[in-house]
FISELO-579660 format. One record per atom (N, C-alpha, C): x, y, z; residue number from 0; chain. Coordinates in nm, 4 decimals. Example, Ala and Ser with C-alpha at 12.3 -4.5 7.8 and 13.67 -1.06 7.14 Angstrom:
! residues 2
{{1.3190, -0.5690, 0.7800}, 0, 'A'}
{{1.2300, -0.4500, 0.7800}, 0, 'A'}
{{1.3200, -0.3300, 0.7800}, 0, 'A'}
{{1.2850, -0.2250, 0.7080}, 1, 'A'}
{{1.3670, -0.1060, 0.7140}, 1, 'A'}
{{1.2900, 0.0030, 0.7870}, 1, 'A'}
***
This chain:
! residues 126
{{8.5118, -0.0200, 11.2675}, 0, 'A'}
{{8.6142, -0.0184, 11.1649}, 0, 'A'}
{{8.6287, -0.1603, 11.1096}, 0, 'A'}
{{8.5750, -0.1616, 10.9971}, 1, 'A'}
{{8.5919, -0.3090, 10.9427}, 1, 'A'}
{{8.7262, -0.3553, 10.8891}, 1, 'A'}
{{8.7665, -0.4706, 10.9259}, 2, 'A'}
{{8.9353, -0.5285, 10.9213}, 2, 'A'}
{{8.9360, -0.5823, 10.7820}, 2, 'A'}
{{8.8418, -0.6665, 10.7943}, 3, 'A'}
{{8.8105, -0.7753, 10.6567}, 3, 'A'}
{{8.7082, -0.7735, 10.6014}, 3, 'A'}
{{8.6617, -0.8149, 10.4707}, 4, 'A'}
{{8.5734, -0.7965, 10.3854}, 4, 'A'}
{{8.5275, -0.9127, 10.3134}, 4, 'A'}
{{8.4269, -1.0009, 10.3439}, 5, 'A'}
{{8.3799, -1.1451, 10.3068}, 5, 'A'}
{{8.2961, -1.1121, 10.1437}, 5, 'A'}
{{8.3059, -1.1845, 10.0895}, 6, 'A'}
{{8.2186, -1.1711, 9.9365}, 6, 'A'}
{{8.1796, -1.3053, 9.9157}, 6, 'A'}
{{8.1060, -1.3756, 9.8328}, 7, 'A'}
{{8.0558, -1.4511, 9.7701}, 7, 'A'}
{{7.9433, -1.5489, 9.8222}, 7, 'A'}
{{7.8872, -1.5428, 9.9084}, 8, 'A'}
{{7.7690, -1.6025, 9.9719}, 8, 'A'}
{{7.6395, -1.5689, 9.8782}, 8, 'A'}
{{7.5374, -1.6302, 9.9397}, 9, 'A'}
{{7.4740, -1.6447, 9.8632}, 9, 'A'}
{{7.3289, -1.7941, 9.8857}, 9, 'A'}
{{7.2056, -1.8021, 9.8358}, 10, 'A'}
{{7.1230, -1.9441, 9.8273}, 10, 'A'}
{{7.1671, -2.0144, 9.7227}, 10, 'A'}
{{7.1872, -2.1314, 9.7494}, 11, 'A'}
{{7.2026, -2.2029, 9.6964}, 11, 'A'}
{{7.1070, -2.3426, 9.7249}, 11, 'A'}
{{7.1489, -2.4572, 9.6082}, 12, 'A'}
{{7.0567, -2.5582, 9.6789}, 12, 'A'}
{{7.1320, -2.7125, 9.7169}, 12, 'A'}
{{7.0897, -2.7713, 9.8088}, 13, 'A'}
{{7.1510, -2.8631, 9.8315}, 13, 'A'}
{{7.2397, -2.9833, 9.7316}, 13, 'A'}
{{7.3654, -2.9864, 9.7371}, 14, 'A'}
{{7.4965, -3.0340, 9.6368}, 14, 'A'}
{{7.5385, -2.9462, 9.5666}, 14, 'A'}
{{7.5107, -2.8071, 9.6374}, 15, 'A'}
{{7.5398, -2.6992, 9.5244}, 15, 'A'}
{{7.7298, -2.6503, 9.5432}, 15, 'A'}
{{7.7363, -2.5599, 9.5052}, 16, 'A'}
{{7.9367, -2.4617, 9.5310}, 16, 'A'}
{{7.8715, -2.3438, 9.5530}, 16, 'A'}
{{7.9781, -2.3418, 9.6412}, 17, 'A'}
{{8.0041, -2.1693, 9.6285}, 17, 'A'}
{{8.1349, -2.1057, 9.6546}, 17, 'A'}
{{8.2011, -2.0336, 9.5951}, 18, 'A'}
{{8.3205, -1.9921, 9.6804}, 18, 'A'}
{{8.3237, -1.8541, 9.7617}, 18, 'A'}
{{8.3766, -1.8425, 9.8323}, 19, 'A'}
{{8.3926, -1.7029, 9.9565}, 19, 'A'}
{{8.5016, -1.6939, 9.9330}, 19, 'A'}
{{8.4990, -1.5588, 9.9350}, 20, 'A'}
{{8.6400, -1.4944, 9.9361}, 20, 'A'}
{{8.6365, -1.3496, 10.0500}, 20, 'A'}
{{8.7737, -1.3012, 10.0753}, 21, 'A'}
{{8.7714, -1.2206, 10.1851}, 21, 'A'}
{{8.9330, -1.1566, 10.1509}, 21, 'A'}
{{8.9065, -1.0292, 10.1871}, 22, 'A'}
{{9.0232, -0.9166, 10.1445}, 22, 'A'}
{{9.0242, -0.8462, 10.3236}, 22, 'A'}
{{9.1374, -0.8257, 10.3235}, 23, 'A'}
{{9.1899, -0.7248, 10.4102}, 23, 'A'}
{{9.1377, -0.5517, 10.3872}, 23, 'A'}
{{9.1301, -0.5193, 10.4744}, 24, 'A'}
{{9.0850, -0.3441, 10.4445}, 24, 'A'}
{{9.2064, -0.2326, 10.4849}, 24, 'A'}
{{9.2221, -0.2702, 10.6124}, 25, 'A'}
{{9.2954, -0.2283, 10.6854}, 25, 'A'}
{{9.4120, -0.2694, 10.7751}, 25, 'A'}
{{9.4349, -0.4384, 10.7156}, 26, 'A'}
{{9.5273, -0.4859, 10.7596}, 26, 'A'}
{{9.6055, -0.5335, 10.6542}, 26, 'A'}
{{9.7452, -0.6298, 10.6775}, 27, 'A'}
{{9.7829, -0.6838, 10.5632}, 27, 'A'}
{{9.7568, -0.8288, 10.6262}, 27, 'A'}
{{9.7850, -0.9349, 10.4931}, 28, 'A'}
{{9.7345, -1.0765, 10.5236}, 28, 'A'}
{{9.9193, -1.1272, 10.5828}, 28, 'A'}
{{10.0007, -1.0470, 10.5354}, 29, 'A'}
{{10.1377, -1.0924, 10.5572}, 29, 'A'}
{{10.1670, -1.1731, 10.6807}, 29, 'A'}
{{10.2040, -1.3195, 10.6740}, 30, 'A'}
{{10.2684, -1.4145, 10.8142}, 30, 'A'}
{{10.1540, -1.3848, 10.9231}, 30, 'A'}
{{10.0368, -1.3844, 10.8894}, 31, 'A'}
{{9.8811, -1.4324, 10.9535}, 31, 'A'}
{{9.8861, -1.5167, 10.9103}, 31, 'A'}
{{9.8299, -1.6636, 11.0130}, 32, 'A'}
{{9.6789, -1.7558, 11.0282}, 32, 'A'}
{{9.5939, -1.6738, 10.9573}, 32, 'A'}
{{9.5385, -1.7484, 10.8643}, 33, 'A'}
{{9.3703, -1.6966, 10.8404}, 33, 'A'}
{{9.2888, -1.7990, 10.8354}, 33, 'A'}
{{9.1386, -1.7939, 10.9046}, 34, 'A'}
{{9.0629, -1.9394, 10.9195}, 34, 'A'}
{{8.9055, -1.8166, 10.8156}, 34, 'A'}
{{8.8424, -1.9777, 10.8306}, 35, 'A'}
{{8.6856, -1.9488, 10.8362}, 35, 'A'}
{{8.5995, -1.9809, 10.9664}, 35, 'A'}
{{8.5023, -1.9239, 11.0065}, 36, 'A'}
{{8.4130, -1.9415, 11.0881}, 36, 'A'}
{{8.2756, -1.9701, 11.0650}, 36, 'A'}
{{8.1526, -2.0018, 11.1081}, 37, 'A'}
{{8.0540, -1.9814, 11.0917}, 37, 'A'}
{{7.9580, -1.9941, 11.1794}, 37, 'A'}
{{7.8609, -1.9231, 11.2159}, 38, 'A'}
{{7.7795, -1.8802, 11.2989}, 38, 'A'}
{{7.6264, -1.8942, 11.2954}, 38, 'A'}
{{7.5377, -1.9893, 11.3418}, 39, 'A'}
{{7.4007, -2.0079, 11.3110}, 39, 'A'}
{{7.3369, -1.9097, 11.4595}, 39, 'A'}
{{7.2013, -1.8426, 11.4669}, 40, 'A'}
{{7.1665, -1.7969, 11.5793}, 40, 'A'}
{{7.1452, -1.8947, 11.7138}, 40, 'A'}
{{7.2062, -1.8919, 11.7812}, 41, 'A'}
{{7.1549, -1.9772, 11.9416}, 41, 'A'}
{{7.2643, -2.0580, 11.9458}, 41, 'A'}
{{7.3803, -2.0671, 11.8500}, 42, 'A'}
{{7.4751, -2.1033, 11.8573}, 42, 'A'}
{{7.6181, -2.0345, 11.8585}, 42, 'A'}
{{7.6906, -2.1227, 11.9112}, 43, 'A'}
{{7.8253, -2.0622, 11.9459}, 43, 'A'}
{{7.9465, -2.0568, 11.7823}, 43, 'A'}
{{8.0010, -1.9233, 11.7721}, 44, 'A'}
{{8.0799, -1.9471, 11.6013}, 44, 'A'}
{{8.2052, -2.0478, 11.6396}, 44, 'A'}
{{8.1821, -2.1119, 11.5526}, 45, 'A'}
{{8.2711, -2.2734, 11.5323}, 45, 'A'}
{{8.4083, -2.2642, 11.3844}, 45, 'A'}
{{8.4897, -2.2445, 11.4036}, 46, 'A'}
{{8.5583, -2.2776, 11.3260}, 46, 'A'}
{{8.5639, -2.3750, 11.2471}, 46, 'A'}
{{8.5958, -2.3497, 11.0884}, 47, 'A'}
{{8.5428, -2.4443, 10.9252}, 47, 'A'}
{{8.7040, -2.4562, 10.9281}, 47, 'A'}
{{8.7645, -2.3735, 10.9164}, 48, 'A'}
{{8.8757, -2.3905, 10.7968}, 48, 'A'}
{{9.0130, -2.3191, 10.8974}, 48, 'A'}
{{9.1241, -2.3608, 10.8955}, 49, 'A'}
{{9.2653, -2.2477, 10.8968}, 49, 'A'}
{{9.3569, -2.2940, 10.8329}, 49, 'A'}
{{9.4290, -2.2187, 10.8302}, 50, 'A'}
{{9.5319, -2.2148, 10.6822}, 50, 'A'}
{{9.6495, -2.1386, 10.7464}, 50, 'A'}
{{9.7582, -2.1967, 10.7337}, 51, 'A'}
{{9.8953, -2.1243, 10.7511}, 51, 'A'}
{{9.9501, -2.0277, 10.7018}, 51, 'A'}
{{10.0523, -1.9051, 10.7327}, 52, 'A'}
{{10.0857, -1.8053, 10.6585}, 52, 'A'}
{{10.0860, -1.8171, 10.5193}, 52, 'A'}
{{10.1554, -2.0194, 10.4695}, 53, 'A'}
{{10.2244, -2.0095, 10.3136}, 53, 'A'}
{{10.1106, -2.0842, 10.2550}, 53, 'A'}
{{9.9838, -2.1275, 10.3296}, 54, 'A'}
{{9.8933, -2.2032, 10.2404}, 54, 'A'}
{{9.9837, -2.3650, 10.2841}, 54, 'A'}
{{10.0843, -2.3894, 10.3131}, 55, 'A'}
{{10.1159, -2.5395, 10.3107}, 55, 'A'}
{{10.0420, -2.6134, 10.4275}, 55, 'A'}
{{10.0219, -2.5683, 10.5308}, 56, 'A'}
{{9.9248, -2.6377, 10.6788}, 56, 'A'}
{{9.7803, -2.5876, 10.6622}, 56, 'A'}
{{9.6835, -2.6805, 10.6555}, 57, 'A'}
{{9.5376, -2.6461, 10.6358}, 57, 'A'}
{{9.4623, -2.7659, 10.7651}, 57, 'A'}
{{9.3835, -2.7197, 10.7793}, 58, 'A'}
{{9.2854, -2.7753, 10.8935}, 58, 'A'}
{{9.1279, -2.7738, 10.8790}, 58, 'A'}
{{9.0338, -2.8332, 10.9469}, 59, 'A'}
{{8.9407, -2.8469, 10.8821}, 59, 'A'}
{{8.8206, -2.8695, 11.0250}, 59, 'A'}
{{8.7378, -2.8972, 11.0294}, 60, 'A'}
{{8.6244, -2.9275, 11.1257}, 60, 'A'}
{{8.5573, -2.9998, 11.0544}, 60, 'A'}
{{8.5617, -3.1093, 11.1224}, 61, 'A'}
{{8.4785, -3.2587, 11.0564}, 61, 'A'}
{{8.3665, -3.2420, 11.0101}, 61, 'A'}
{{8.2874, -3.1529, 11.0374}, 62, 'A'}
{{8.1683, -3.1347, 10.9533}, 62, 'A'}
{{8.2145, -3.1262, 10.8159}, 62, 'A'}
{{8.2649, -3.0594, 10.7502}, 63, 'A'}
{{8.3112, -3.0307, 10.6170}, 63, 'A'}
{{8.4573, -3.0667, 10.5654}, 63, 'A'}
{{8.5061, -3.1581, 10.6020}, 64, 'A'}
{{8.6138, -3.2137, 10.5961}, 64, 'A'}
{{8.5979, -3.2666, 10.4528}, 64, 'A'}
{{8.6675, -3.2764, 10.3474}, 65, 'A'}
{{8.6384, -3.3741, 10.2293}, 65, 'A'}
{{8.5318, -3.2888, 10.1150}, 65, 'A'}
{{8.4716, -3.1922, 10.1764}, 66, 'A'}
{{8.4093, -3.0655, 10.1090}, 66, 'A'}
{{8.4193, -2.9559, 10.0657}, 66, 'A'}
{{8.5156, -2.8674, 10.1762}, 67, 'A'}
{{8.5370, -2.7542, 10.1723}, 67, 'A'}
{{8.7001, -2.7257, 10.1412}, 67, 'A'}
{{8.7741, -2.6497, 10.1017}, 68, 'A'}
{{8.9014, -2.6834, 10.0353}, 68, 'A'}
{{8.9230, -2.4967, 10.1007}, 68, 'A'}
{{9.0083, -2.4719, 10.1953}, 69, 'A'}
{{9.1294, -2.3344, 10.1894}, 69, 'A'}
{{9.1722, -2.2903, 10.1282}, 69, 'A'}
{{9.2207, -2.1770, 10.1043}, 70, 'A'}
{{9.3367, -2.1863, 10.0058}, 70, 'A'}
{{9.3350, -1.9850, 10.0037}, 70, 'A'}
{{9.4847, -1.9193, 9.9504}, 71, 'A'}
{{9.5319, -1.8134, 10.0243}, 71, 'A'}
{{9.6134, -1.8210, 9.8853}, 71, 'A'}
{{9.5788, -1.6685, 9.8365}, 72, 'A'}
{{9.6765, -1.6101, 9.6991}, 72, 'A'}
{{9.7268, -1.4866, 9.7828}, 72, 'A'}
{{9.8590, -1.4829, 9.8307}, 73, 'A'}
{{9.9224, -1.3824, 9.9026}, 73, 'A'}
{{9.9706, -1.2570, 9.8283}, 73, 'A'}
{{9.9904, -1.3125, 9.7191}, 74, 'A'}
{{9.9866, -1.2015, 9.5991}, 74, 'A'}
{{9.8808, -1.1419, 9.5961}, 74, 'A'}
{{9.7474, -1.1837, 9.5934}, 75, 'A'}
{{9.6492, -1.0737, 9.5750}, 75, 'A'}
{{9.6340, -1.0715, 9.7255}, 75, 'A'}
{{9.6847, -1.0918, 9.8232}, 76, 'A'}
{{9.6142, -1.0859, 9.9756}, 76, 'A'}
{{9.4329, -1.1010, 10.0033}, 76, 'A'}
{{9.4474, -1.2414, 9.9270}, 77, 'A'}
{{9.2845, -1.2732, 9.9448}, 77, 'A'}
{{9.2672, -1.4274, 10.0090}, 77, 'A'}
{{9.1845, -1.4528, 10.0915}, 78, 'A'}
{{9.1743, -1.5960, 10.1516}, 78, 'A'}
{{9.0816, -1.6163, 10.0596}, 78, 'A'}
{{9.0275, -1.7476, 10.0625}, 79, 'A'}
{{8.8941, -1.8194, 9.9507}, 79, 'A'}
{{8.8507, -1.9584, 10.0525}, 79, 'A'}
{{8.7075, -1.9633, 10.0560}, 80, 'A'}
{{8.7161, -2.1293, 10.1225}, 80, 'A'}
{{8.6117, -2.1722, 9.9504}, 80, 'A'}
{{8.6612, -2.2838, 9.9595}, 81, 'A'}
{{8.5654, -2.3809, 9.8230}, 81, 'A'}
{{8.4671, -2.4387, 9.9079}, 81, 'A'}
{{8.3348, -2.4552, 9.8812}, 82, 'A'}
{{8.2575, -2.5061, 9.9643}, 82, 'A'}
{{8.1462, -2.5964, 9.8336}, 82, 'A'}
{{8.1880, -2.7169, 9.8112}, 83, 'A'}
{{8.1382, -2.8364, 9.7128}, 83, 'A'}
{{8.0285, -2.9337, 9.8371}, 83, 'A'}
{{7.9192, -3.0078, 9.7554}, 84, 'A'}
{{7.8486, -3.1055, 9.8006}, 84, 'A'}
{{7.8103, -2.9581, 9.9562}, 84, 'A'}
{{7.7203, -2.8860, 9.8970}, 85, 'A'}
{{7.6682, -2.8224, 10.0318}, 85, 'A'}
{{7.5568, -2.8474, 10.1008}, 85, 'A'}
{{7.5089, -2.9053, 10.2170}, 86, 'A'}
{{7.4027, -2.9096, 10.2980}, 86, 'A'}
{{7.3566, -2.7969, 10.3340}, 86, 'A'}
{{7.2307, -2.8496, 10.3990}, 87, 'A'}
{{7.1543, -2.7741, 10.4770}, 87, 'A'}
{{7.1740, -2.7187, 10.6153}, 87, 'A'}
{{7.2794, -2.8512, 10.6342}, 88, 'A'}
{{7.3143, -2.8011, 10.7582}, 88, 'A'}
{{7.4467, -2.6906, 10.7609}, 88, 'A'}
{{7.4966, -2.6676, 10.6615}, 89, 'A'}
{{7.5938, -2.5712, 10.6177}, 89, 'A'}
{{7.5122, -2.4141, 10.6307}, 89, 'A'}
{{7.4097, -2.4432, 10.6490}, 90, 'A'}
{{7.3519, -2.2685, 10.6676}, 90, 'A'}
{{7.4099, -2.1785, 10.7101}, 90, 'A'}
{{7.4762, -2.0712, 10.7520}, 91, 'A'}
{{7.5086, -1.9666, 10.8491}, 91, 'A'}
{{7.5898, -1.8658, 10.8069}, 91, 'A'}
{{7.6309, -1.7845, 10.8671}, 92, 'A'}
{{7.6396, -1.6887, 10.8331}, 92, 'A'}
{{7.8176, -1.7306, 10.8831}, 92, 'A'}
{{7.8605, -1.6923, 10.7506}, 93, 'A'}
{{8.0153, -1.7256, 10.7511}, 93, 'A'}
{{8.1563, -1.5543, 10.7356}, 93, 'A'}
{{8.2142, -1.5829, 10.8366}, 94, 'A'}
{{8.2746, -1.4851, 10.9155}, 94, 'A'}
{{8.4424, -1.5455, 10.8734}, 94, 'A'}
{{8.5385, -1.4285, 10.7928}, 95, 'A'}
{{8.6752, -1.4771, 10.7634}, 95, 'A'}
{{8.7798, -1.4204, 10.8968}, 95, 'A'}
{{8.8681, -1.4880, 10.9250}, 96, 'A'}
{{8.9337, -1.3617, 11.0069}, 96, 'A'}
{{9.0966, -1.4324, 11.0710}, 96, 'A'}
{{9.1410, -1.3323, 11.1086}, 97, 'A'}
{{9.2755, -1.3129, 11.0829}, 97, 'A'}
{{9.3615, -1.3003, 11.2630}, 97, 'A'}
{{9.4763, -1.3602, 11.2558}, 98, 'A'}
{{9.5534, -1.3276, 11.3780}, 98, 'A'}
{{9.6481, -1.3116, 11.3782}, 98, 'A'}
{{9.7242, -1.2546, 11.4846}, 99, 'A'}
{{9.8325, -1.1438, 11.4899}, 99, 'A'}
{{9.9628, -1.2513, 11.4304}, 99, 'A'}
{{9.9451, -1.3568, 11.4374}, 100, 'A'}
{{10.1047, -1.4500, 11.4272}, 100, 'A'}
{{10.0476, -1.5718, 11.3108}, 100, 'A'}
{{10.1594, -1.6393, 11.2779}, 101, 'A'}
{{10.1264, -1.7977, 11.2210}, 101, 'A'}
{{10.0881, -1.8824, 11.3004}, 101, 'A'}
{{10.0486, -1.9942, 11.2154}, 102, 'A'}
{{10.0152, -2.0726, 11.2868}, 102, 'A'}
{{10.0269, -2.2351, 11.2282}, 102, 'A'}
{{10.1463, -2.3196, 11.2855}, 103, 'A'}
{{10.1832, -2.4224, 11.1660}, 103, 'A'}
{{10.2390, -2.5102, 11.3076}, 103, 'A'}
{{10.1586, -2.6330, 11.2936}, 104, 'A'}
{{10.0769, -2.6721, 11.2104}, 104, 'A'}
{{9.9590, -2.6320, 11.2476}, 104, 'A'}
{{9.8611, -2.5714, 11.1081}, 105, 'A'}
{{9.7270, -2.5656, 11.1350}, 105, 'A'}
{{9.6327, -2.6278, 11.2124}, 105, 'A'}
{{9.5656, -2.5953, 11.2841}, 106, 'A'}
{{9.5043, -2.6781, 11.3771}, 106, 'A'}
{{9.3593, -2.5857, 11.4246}, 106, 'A'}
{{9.2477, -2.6552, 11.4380}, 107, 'A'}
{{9.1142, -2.5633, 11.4607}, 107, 'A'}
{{9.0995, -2.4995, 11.6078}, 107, 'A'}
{{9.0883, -2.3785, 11.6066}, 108, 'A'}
{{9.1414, -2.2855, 11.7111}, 108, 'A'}
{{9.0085, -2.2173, 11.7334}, 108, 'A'}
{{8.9991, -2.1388, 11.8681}, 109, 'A'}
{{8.8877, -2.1456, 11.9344}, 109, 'A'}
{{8.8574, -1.9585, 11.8505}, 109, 'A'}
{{8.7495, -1.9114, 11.8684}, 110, 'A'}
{{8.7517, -1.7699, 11.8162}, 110, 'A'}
{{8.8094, -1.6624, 11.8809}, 110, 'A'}
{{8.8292, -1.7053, 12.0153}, 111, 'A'}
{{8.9301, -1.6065, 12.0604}, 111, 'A'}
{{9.0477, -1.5942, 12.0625}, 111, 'A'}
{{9.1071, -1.7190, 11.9750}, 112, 'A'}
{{9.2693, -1.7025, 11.9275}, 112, 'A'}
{{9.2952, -1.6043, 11.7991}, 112, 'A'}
{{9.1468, -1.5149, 11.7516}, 113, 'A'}
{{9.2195, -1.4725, 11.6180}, 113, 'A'}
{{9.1266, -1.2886, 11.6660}, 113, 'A'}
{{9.2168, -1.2052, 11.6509}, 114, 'A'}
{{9.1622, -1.0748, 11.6351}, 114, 'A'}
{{9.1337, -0.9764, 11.5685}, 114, 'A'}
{{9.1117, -1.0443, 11.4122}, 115, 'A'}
{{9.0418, -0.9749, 11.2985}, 115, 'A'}
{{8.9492, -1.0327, 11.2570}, 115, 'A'}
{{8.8722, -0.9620, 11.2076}, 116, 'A'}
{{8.7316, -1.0200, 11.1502}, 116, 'A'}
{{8.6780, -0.9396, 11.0548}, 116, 'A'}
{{8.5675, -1.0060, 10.9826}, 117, 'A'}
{{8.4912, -0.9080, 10.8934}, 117, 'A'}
{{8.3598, -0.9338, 10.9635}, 117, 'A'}
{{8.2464, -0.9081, 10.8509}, 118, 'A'}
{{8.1628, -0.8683, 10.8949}, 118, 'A'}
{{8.0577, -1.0056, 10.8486}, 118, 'A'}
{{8.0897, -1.0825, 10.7783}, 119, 'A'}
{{8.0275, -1.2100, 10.7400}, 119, 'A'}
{{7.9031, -1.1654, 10.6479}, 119, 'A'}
{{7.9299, -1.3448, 10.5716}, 120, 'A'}
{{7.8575, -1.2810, 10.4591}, 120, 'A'}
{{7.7605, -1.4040, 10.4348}, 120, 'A'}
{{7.6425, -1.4208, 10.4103}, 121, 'A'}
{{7.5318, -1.5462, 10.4098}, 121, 'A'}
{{7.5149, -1.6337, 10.3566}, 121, 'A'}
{{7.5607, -1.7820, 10.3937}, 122, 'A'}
{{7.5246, -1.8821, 10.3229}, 122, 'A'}
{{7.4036, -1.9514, 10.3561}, 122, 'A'}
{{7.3143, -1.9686, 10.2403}, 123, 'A'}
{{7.2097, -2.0449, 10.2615}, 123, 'A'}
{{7.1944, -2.1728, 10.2019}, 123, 'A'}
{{7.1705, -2.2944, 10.2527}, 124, 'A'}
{{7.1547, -2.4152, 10.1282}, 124, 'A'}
{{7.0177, -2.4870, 10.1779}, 124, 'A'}
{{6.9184, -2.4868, 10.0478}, 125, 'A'}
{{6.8303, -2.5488, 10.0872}, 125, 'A'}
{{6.7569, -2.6714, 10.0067}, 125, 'A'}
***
């Protein structure tokens, strides 16, 4: 049963954008944490991004710190990560997802603090 629904991935080439976006299916986004994740094979999924119920607390993972930008339209109940100046090493397969409470101040949280997910959607930069 899929929770969440990732869109906008895609190849791209190195210094390229892209934005991701991710909708709820079966949940609501209402007074959730929502982060980004991302996942290369032989590796463990690492948290990119979290974002507070109101969008005011955002957090980041130093890899993409200064690159990648959060951000949460609660009106449309959609998360978005901005992902500017993209590497190669940005490859993977990027996973949105959601947990039962807030979370303020934002802070990068391990994957078993959040129990919604989608199904991830492919970034490539080469």
């Amino acid at each position: 049963d899929v929770q969440l629904v990732e869109s906008g991935g895609g190849s791209v080439q190195a210094g390229g954008t892209l934005r991701l976006s991710c909708a709820p299916s079966t949940i609501s986004f209402d007074n959730r944490c929502l982060a980004w994740f991302r996942q290369v094979p032989g590796k463990e999924r690492e948290a990119v991004a979290i974002i507070s119920n109101d969008g005011t607390s955002t957090a980041y993972a130093d890899a993409v710190k200064g690159r990648f930008t959060v951000s949460r339209d609660n009106y449309k109940n959609t998360l978005y990560l901005q992902m500017n100046s993209l590497k190669p090493g940005d490859t993977a397969i990027y996973y949105c997802a959601a947990r039962g409470n807030n979370c303020v101040p934002a802070r990068i949280r391990p994957r078993t603090d959040f129990g919604f997910w989608g199904q991830g959607t492919q970034v490539t930069v080469s």
